[in-house]
C-alpha positions, 0 to 999 in steps of 0.5 A, spaced: 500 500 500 502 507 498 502 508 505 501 502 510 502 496 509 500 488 513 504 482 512 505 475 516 512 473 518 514 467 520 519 468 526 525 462 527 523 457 533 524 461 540 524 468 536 519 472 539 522 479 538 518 483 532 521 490 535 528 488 533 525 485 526 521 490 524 526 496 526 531 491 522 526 491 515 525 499 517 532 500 516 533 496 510 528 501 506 530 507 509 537 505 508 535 506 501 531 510 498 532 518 498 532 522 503 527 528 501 520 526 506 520 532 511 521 530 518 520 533 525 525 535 529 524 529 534 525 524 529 531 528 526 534 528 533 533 520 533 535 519 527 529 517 524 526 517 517 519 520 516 516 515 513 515 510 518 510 511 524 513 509 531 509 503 533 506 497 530 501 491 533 503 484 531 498 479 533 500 472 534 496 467 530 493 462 534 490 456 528 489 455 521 482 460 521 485 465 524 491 465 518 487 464 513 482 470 515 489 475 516 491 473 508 484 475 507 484 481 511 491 483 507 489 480 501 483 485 501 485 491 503 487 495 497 480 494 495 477 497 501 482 503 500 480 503 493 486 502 490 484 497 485 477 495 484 478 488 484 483 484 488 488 481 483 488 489 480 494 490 485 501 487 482 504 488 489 500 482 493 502 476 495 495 474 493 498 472 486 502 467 489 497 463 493 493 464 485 499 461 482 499 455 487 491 454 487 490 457 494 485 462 491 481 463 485 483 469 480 477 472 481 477 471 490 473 477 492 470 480 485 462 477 488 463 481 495 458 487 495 462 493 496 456 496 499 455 492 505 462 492 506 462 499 507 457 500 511 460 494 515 454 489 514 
């Protein structure tokens, strides 16, 4: 997404610490891309970038339910934001690789009413 973004991370066994990964991916990015966002003094004083917020919320996931409904959510996002109309619109969603290996149908999403979605039924 042009302005936030969702992921699902695997971290390895015994790993639970999100911070230091995502202050690591933050960094990566940051690393390389120009420097022309303006930033406050406060994070001038930190060192930080302008294009990042401070925090973020991880949520385990507890079984397979609860995954499939986090993809969905993610894989539907772009379409609640009104970036694409459909789905498979947005070229930069992991969508097309659970297309490719048969997980979703091209077409998942396009039978949802935009309607009822926006009026949260």
């Amino acid at each position: 997404m042009p302005e936030h973004l969702h992921c699902v991370l695997t971290l390895p066994d015994g790993d639970s610490d999100f911070s230091t990964r995502w202050g690591l991916i933050k960094a990566y990015f940051s690393r390389h891309i120009a420097k022309n966002e303006r930033i406050s003094q406060s994070r001038e004083k930190r060192g930080e970038r302008g294009l990042w917020q401070r925090r973020f919320w991880e949520h385990l996931i507890r079984d397979e339910t609860d995954y499939r409904q986090h993809v969905d959510y993610i894989h539907w996002n772009p379409v609640k934001h009104g970036w694409v109309k459909s789905v498979k619109d947005w070229p930069h969603s992991s969508f097309h690789g659970y297309v490719k290996h048969g997980i979703y149908p091209e077409n998942w999403g396009d039978d949802i009413d935009l309607s009822k979605v926006a009026a949260g039924e």
